[in-house]
C-alpha positions, 0 to 999 in steps of 0.5 A, a space after each residue: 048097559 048092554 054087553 056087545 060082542 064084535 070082531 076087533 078090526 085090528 086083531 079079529 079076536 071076538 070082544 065084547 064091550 058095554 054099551 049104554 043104550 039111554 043115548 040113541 046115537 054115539 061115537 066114542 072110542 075105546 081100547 080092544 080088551 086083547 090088542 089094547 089098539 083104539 076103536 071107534 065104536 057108532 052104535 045106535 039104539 031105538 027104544 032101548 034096543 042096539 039097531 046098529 054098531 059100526 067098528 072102525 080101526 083109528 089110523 095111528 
C-alpha cells in the first residue's frame, strides 16, 4: 500500500488515503477522512509506482 496525500474536492482539507499500487487502473470511492463526503478516487500505477490520481466530487 501507498499512503497518498491530496485535496479534498469538497472541503480542501489536505488528506490522505492508501492506495494499493498490485492494480494498475481503479476507480473506487472512499469517504473525505475530515468531511465524511464520498470521492471518486482513478489512480493509476506503472510498475508499482502512482503515474496519476484523479479526485472527483460525487453529485448527491
Amino acid at each position: 500500500m501507498i499512503e497518498h496525500f491530496f485535496q479534498c474536492p469538497y472541503c480542501w482539507e489536505e488528506i490522505s488515503m492508501l492506495l494499493d499500487p498490485s492494480v494498475p487502473y481503479q476507480v473506487y470511492v472512499e469517504d473525505c477522512e475530515v468531511c465524511c463526503n464520498p470521492i471518486e478516487l482513478r489512480p493509476r500505477f506503472d510498475d508499482q509506482e502512482l503515474t496519476s490520481l484523479e479526485v472527483y466530487s460525487i453529485e448527491q
